[in-house]
C-alpha positions, 0 to 999 in steps of 0.5 A, spaced: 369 516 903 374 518 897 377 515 892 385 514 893 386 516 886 392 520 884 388 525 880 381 525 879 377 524 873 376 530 870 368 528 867 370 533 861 376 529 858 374 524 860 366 523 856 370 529 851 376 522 849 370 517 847 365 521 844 367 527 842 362 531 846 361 538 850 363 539 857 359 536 863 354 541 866 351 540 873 344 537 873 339 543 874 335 539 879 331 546 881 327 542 876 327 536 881 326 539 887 321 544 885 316 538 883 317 532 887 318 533 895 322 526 897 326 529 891 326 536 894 329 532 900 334 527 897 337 532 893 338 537 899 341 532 902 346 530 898 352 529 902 347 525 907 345 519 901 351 518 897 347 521 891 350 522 884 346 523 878 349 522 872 345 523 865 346 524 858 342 525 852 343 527 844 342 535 844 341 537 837 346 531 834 350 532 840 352 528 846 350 532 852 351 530 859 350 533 866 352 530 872 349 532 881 354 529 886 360 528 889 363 523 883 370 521 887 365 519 893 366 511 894 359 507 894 359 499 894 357 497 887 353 490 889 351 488 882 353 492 878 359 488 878 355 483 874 355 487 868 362 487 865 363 479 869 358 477 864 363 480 858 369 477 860 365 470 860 363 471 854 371 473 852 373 467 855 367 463 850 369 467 844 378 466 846 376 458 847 372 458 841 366 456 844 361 458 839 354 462 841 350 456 838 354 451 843 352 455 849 346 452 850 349 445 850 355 447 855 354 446 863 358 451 867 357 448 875 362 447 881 366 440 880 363 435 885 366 429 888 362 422 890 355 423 886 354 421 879 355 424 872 348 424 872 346 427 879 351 431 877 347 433 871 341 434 873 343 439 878 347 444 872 345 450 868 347 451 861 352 458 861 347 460 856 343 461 862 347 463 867 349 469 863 341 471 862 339 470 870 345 474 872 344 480 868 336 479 867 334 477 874 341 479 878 342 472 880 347 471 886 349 465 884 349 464 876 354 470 877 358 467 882 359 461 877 361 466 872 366 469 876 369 463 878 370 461 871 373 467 869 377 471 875 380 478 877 385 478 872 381 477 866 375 481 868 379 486 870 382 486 863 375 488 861 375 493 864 382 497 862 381 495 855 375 500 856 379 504 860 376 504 867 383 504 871 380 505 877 374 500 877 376 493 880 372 487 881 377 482 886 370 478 889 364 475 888 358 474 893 360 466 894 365 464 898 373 464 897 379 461 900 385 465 903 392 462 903 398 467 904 396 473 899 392 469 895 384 468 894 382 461 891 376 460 888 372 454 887 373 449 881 368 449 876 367 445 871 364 445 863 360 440 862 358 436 855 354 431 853 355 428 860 363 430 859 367 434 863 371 439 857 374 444 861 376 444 869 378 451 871 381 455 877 381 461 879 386 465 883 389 472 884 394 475 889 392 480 894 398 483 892 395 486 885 391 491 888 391 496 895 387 498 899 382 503 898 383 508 903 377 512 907 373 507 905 370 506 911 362 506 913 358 508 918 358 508 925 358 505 931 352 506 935 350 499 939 352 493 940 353 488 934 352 495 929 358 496 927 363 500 921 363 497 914 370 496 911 370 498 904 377 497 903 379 490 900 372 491 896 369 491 888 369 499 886 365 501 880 365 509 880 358 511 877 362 514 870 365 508 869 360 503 868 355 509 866 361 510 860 361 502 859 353 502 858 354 507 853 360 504 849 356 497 850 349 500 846 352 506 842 358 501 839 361 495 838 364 494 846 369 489 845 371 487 837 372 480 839 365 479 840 361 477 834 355 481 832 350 474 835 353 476 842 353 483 841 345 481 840 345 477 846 348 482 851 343 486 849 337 482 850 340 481 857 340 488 859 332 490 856 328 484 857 323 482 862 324 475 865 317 472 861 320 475 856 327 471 855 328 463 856 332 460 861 332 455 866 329 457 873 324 462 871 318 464 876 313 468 875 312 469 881 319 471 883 321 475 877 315 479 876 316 482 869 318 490 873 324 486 876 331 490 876 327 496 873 328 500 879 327 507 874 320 508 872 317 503 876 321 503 884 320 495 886 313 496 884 311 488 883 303 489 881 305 494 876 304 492 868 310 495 864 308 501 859 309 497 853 311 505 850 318 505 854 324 500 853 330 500 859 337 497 858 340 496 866 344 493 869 342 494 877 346 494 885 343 494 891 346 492 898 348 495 905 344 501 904 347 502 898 342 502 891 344 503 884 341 503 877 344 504 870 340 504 864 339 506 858 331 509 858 327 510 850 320 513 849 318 511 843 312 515 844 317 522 843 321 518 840 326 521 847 332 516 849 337 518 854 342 514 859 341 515 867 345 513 873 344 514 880 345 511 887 343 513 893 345 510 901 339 509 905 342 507 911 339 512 915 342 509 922 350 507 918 349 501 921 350 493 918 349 487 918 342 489 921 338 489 915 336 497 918 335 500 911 331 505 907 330 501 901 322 501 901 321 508 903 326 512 900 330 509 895 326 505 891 321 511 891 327 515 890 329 511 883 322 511 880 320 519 880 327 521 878 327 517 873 319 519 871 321 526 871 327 525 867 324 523 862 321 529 861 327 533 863 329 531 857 324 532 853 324 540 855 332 540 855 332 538 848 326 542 844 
């Protein structure tokens, strides 16, 4: 399961580009192992769960990072995608000049045909919020309409403006039409005072990108269990988006963006759902620990530690489960960005749902991200 890059990233020259930092050391993860036996196990069997760790922290005014696994390993990055999704909306916005104060007001929603303006209406959301569920809540469909609105090649614009040329996002999790070499999205519209503003759709040619080769998923153990072709998918190597984290707190990401969106994004990535205003919340559904898989696994009862702060952007699918982010204790006044995922598909089977989320991989997630805190905290004393 490799990447079919023509040559490898080198992490060292890679991270030494854009930060101007020392080279990427492996993990010392005898401190892991040592104190939590489900890690002791992961770890030991690293190639069995697709496990890569990346981390980075400031060591005497530096940036150090470390690094565990098999970064050319393919992985499905599942929402992960939704995090540069929502900076190429707020591209479009910004290029259409569609100011912040306006997002409220503007109603993205697919066109419809043989229903009123007014049911019409009722049934939308403004783009404001369908930005805050799918990066605060990792909402399905508000990140479908997102895509929809801006398409393969402007996020794929994005994503090689921050140099990440072997990510790409050619699909959301809706549905698509194929017509010879093309996918075709559905229409959407945005929506004004009760008037359509702007009609939109999306295409891209098959033609503008490969198939990733050994790609390939699982094995056939029974029946209606069989491989997963990873091949015509999304690809998201765990560096690109833990460097697009970085870049997107550390500085100014993309200079078209203005300071009140930059404020915006990252609001989006640290805040609990009661924490944020947008149409559709549920206390019930989006707990305040939701999306926080470090620190807090899928603990739904648990109350946040109102002394710790996390920026993320999260994916879980097909056994696949992953989490960026950006962990600060103001306690120690310690921050350091951690990213991990890890394939709890034990049986490498799909469509059967058979995965180990709830008994390795959320458990996995929290401890590593408990103990890293104070892996850091002695790294850098």
């Amino acid at each position: 399961m490799l990447y079919d890059f023509q040559k490898k990233i080198v992490l060292y020259f890679l991270f030494a580009f854009y930060f101007g930092i020392s080279q990427t050391e492996k993990i010392d993860i005898t401190y892991f192992t040592g104190k939590d036996t489900l890690l002791s196990r992961v770890f030991s069997n690293a190639p069995r769960f697709g496990l890569q760790v990346f981390l980075s922290y400031q060591k005497k005014g530096k940036w150090h990072h470390e690094f565990f696994g098999d970064s050319m390993q393919y992985f499905y990055p599942a929402s992960l995608v939704k995090l540069p999704t929502a900076l190429a909306a707020v591209r479009w916005l910004k290029e259409n000049q569609f100011d912040f104060e306006m997002w409220d007001s503007i109603y993205l929603c697919r066109k419809q045909t043989g229903i009123s303006k007014n049911e019409k209406m009722n049934d939308t959301i403004s783009i404001k919020d369908h930005i805050i569920r799918s990066l605060v809540v990792s909402d399905n469909e508000s990140f479908n309409l997102l895509y929809e609105l801006t398409g393969y090649y402007r996020v794929q614009k994005i994503l090689e403006d921050l140099g990440m040329k072997h990510s790409r996002i050619v699909h959301h999790f809706g549905t698509y039409n194929k017509k010879n070499d093309s996918l075709i999205f559905p229409e959407v519209e945005l929506i004004q005072s009760g008037k359509v503003i702007k009609t939109v759709r999306v295409a891209h040619a098959l033609s503008e990108y490969g198939a990733l080769e050994n790609a390939l998923v699982g094995t056939f153990k029974k029946k209606n269990c069989k491989e997963k072709d990873f091949s015509r998918s999304n690809m998201l190597p765990l560096t690109d988006i833990h460097r697009m984290l970085m870049r997107l707190l550390e500085e100014n990401l993309i200079p078209v963006l203005g300071q009140k969106e930059m404020a915006f994004l990252k609001q989006c990535l640290w805040a609990q759902p009661h924490q944020i205003k947008f149409k559709g919340y549920d206390s019930l559904k989006h707990y305040p620990s939701l999306k926080k898989y470090f620190i807090y696994g899928s603990d739904k009862k648990s109350k946040p530690d109102e002394k710790i702060d996390i920026w993320n952007i999260v994916g879980q699918s097909y056994g696949f489960l992953a989490d960026v982010a950006y962990i600060y204790d103001k306690k120690r006044n310690l921050g350091c960005y951690l990213s991990a995922v890890i394939y709890v598909n034990d049986k490498d089977c799909f469509g059967k749902g058979w995965y180990e989320y709830e008994q390795t991989g959320f458990p996995f997630l929290k401890r590593l991200g408990l103990l890293t805190i104070e892996y850091v905290s002695d790294m850098t004393k």
